[in-house]
N, C-alpha and C positions, 0 to 999 in steps of 0.2 A: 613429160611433166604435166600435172594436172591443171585445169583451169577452173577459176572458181565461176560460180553463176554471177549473176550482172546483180542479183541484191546481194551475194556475199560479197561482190567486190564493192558496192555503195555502202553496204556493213562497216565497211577496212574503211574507204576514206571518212566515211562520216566522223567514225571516235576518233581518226587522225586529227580532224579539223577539232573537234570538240576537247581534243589536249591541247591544242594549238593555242585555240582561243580561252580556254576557260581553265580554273585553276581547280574544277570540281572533279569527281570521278564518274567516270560516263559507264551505263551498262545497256548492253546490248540485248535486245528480245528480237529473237527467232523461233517459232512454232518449233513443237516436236516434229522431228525429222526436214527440218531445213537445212541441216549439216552446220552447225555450230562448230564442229570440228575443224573444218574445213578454214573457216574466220580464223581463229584459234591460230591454225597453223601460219595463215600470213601473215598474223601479227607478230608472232613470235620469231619468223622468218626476217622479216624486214628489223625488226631490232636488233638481232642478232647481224644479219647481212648488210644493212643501207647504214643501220646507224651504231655501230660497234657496241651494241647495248647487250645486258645481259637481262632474263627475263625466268620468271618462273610461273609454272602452271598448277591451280589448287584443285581437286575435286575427290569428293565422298568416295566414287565407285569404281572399282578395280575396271570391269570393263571399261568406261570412260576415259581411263587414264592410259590404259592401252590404245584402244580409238583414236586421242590425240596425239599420240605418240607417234602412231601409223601415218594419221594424215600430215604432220610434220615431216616425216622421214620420205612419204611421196612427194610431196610438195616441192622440200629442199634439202634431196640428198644430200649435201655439201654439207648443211648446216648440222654442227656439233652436238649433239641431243644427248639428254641423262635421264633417270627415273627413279624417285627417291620411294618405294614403296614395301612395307615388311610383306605386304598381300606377296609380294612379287619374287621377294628376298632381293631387291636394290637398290642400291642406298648410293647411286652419285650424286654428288654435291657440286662437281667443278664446272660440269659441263656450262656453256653458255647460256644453252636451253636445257629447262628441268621441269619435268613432270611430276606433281608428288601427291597421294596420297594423303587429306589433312588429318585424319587419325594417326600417321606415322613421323608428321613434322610439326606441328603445332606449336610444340615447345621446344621446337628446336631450328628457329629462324637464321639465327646469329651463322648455322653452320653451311647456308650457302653464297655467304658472303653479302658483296653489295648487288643488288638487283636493281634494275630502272623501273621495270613494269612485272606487276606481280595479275594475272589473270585467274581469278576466277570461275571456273565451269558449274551450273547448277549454282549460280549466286544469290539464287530465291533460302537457300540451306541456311544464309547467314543469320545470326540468331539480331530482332533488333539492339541496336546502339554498341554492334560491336560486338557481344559477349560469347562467352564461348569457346568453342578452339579456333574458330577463323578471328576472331578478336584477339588472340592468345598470340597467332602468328601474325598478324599484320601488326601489333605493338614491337615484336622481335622484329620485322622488316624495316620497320622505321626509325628504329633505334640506331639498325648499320646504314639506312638512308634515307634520311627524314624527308626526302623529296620525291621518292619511289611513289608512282601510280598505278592505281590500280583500276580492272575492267572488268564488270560481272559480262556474264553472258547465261541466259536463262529464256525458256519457254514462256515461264508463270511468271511475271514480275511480280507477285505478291506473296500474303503468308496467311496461313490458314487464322493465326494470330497476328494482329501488327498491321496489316496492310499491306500498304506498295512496298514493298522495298526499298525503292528512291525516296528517298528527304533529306530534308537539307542537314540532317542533324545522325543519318547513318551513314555507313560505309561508302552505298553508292546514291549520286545526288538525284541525277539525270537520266532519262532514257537517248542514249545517242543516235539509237536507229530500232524499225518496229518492224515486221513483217508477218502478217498473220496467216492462220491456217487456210481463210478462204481464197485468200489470192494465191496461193503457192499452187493450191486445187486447182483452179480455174488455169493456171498457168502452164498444169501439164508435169510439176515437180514433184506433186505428191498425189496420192491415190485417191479415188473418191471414197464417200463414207456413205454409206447404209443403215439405218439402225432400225428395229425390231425391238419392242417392247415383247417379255415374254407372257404367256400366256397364262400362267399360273405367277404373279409374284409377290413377295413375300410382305408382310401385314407392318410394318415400323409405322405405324401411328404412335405406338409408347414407349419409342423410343425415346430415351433423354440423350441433351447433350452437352458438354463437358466439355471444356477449353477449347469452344468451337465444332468436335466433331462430336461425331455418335460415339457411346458409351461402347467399348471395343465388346465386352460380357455379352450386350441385350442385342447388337448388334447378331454376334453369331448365333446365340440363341432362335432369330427370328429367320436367321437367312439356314441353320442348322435343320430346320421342323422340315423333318421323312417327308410329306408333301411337296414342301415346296422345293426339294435340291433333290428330289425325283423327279419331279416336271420338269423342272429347269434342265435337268442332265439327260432325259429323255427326248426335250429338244432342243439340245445343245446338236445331239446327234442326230436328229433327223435332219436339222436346218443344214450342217455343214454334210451331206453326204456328195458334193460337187466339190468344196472347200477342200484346200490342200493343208493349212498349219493353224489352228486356231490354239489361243492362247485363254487360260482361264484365270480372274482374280479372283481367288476367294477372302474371307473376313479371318479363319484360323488355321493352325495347322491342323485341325483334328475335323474342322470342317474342306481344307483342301483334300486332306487323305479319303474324306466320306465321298467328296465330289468325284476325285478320279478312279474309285472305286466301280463306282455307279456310271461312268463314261467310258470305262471297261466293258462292264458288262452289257451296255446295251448294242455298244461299237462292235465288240468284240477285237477290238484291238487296243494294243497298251495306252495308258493314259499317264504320262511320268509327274512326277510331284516335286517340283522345289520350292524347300522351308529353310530356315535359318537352322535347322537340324541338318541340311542336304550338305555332306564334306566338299572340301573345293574339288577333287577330282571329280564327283557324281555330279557334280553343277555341271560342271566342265564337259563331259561327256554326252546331259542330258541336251544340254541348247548345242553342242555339236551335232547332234541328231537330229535335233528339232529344226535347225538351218540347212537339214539335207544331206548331210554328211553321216557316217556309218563307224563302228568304233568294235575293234578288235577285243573277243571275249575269254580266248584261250591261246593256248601255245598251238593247235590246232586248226587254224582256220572258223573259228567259230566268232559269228560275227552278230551285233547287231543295226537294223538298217534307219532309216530316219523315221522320226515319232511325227506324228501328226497332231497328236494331243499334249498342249502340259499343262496341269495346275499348280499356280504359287501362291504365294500371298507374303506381301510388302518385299518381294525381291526380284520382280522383274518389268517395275516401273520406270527405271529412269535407267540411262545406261544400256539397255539390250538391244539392241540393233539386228533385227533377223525380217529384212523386206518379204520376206516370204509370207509373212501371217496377212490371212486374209479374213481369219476373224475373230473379235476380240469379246468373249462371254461375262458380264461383269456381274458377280453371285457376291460383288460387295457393297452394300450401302456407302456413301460418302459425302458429307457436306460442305467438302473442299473441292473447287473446280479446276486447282490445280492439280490435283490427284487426278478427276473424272479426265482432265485434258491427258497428262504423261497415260493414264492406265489405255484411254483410246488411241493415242498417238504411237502407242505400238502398232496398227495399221494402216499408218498413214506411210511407210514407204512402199517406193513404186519395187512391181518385179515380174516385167514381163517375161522374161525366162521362164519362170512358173506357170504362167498364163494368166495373171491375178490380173483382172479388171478392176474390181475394189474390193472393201473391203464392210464386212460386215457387223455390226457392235450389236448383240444382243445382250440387252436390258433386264437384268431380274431385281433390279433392285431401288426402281423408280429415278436413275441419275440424272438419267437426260432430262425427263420429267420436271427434277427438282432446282437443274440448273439452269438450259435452255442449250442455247446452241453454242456448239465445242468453238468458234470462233466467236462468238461473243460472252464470252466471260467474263466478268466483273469479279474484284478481290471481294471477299467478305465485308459488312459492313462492322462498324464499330461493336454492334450488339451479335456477336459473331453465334448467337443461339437460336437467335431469331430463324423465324418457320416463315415460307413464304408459298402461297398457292403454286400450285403445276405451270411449268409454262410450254406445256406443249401436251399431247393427249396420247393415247395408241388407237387404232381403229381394231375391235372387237371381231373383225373378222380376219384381216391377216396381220394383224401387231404393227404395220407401221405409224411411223412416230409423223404428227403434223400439229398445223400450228391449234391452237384452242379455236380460232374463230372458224376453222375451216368445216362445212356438212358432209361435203362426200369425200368420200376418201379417195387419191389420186391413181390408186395403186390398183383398188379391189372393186372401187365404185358404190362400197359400202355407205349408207343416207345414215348420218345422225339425229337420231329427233331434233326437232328444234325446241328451241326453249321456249317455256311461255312466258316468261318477265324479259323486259326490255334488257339488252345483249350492250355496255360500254366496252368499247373496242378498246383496250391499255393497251401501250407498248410494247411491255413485256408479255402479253398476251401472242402476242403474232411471234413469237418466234419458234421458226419451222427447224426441226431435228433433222440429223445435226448438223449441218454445213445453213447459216443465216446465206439469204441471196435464190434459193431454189424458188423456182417461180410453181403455184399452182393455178390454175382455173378451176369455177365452175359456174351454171349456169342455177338462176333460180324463178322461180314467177313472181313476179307483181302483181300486188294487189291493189296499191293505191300510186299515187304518183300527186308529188305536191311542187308547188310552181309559186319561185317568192323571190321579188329582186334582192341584189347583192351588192353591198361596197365593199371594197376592201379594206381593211381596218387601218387608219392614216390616209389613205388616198386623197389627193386634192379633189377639191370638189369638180373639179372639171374633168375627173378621170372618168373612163365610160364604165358604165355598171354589168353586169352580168345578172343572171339567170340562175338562182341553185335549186335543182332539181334532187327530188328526193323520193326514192324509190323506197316502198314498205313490202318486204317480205314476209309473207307468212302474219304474224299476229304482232310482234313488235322490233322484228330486225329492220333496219334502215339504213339505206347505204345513196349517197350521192355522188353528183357530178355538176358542174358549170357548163353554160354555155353562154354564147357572147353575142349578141347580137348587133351592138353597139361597137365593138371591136371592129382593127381592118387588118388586112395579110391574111396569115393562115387561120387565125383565130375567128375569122369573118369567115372563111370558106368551110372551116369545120361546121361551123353552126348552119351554116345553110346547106351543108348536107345533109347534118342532122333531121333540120326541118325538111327539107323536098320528100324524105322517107315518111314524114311524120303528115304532113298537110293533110288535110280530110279531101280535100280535091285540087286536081292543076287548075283549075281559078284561083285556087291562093293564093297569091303574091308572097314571099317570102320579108318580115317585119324587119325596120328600118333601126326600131328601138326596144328597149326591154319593155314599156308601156305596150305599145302595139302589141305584141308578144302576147302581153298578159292578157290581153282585153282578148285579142284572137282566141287562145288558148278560153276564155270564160265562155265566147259566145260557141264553142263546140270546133271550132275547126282546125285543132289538134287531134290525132289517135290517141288512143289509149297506148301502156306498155304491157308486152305480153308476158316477155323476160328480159332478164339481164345478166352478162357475163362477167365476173369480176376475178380478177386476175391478183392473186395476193404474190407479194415476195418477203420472204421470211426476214424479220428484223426491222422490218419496215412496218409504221404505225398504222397504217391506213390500209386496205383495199383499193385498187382501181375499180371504175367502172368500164370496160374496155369497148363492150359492145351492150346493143343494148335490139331490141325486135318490136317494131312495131305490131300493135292490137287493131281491135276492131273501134271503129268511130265510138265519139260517146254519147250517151244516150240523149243529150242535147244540141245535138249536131245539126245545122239545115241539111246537109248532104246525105243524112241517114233517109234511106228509104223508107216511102211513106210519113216521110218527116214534117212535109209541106203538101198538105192538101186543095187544090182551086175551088173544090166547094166551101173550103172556109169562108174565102173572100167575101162571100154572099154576108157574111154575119159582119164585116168588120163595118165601122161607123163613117168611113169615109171614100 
């Protein structure tokens, strides 16, 4: 029997407690590939098992509905399971536990009786204030039991229109439990991510947009032009020639058929293409291939073996489950971050069998650019048209993606010019693609160095002051740090290590106050700075200053040689 991870099982108790206590509908956000399925099944397990309930399960997508199927039937053989789907050709109603298809049950509620809890999978789909076919069936569910509750469960808790999902005035109220992409990363459950900006991409400055996204026409059109889905597919193939399964999203069917065309020819090996034109057996056959598996072509032993390449476009975003893809080419513009999240969360599952270390998202379409980082997404705003500057860069010499403030690149060691107008540091600025939390360093010179006491803003007046120091790089970059002179503990021995590296001579005494400090510091008997090390972590507003290298005395130093000459004396007046 399976066991679930320690957040799917905090997942289960949380919405337990949160039906317990509250009379609202709780929905559950787990990242792509956190195993939603898996929640799913114990909830479904325990209503059925602890508390003689009867429950049903909603979602869009044929694979998904199998998925949960599966992970029920692992879970809790014992437990009574149905599936009500025409994709499927099945149509149980009686069973305890029911999985259904809402295209094939929508208006037709009434026919699996009374339910206690009705689950929702992909509950970002529901249209606001109810309407639609999930509004269609949850009015049928309620009518055979007005007291049935219901639990979204979803990657994206928002909508490309609409917002959060949760309000007090739609389906679901609450978020009952949260677990994002970058801890599951860090945790070891899901793969790391890579991203690569491509090297040729495609020009959407004039692009419009329209109920929130880009106009679908002007879209292909830009991401269509011979140029740019030549480069793109030219290194699609060179980047992945170590890569085992990369997956492609393109913008049409006529540009997915131009893309794996040209991923053919440069590969020299097949590139499969599924479209809403692709019959359910060809589906069927291509992502059996493409998960490693090999599919019989004749009454003869004629076979063929697994695909390395496929291109789709809007049909293998949510639902597809193949841990194998280690890389994810995205040849689609998008202003929705819930799409940029599902379309890269195709390689966020782990699959060391393969050998997959991480995984790779190359960028032709400015995504990562326009959104920032895959775990810190924010829903659209109300003005869902609105354009907002880059929040991350590529490095013009090997395409990796960093944050805007960052000069050298971590990767290649590539130097950015610097700018010549003063640099404000925003928030949304620093965020490092695509996983927020990756730390970078670099080292840069000093040019000037400024020395000015500090209160903190409220502090009683008896609280001891500090020291904020401010390093000028270059013509108007500036970046600082405190030091504490007046402080005791560590914050006293930091600064006086500080200082001992810094003294112009071991006569110095090391200063009692931030005055002493300053006055030392004017009559010369501080160093100068040579450089400074600053240590960015992505999503975070600020820079550190981590380290820092002491210079040469300053020109008004007693300690500087030849500083103090004894034939002055002769001229002085006393």
């Amino acid at each position: 029997m399976a066991e679930l991870r320690y957040y799917q099982r905090d997942a289960v108790l949380a919405t337990y407690r949160h039906l317990r206590e509250k009379k609202t509908n709780p929905c559950i956000e787990i990242t792509v590939g956190g195993g939603k399925s898996w929640v799913a099944a114990q909830i479904m397990s325990d209503t059925v098992k602890d508390w003689g309930g009867r429950v049903i399960l909603l979602c869009h997508v044929k694979e998904l509905l199998q998925q949960d199927l599966e992970k029920l039937n692992i879970l809790s053989p014992d437990v009574k399971t149905g599936m009500y789907s025409a994709g499927f050709g099945k149509y149980d109603t009686a069973a305890p536990a029911i999985v259904a298809g809402i295209q094939s049950v929508y208006s037709k509620a009434e026919i699996f009786g009374h339910r206690d809890i009705c689950i929702v999978d992909e509950a970002h789909m529901i249209q606001p204030n109810d309407e639609g076919m999930y509004g269609t069936f949850v009015d049928g569910l309620r009518k055979v039991n007005p007291n049935v509750r219901f639990i979204g469960m979803t990657a994206t808790p928002y909508r490309l229109k609409g917002g959060l999902i949760c309000q007090p005035q739609n389906l679901f109220n609450e978020i009952s439990y949260s677990i994002g992409l970058k801890e599951l990363i860090d945790k070891g459950f899901l793969s790391k991510l890579v991203a690569k900006s491509g090297r040729v991409v495609a020009n959407l400055d004039s692009l419009h947009v329209r109920a929130g996204e880009f106009v679908a026409e002007e879209a292909e059109a830009a991401m269509m032009e011979d140029r740019v889905v030549a480069s793109a597919c030219r290194e699609i193939v060179e980047r992945t020639r170590e890569r085992k399964s990369v997956i492609v999203f393109c913008t049409s069917i006529a540009h997915c058929r131009k893309a794996a065309n040209l991923i053919s020819q440069y590969s020299g090996e097949e590139c499969a293409v599924v479209t809403s034109e692709s019959s359910p057996q060809e589906r069927a056959d291509i992502l059996h291939r493409f998960k490693g598996g090999s599919i019989q072509t004749d009454l003869f032993g004629g076979a063929k073996g697994p695909l390395k390449y496929v291109c789709n476009v809007e049909c293998l975003t949510t639902g597809f489950d193949a841990p194998n893809i280690d890389c994810v080419a995205l040849l689609r513009p998008t202003m929705s971050p819930g799409l940029l999240l599902q379309m890269c969360g195709r390689g966020t599952r782990l699959s060391p069998e393969t050998g997959k270390e991480d995984c790779l998202i190359l960028d032709f379409a400015h995504n990562i650019e326009r959104h920032g980082c895959l775990d810190q997404l924010r829903p659209p705003g109300e003005r869902t048209g609105e354009r907002r500057g880059p929040l991350a860069k590529a490095c013009p010499e090997c395409q990796t993606m960093m944050p805007l403030p960052v000069m050298t690149c971590p990767n290649c060691g590539h130097e950015f010019p610097r700018p010549e107008k003063s640099v404000r540091i925003e928030s949304e600025a620093s965020s490092l693609c695509p996983i927020s939390g990756e730390v970078t360093t670099e080292t840069l010179e000093v040019t000037d160095v400024e020395y000015e006491p500090w209160t903190k803003r409220g502090a009683p007046p008896t609280a001891p002051r500090t020291v904020r120091v401010t390093y000028w790089c270059g013509l108007n970059e500036r970046y600082s740090e405190w030091i504490c002179p007046e402080h005791t503990g560590f914050a006293r021995m930091k600064f006086e290590k500080w200082f001992l590296a810094r003294r112009a001579s071991d006569d110095v005494k090391v200063p009692a106050t931030v005055d002493d400090f300053l006055e030392m510091e004017f009559m010369g008997m501080v160093k100068k700075t040579k450089d400074i090390t600053l240590r960015r972590v992505a999503g975070e507003r600020y820079p550190d200053v981590v380290a820092s290298t002491p210079g040469d005395l300053p020109d008004n130093s007693p300690f500087r040689e030849g500083a103090f000459d004894e034939e002055d004396m002769e001229d002085l007046p006393f």
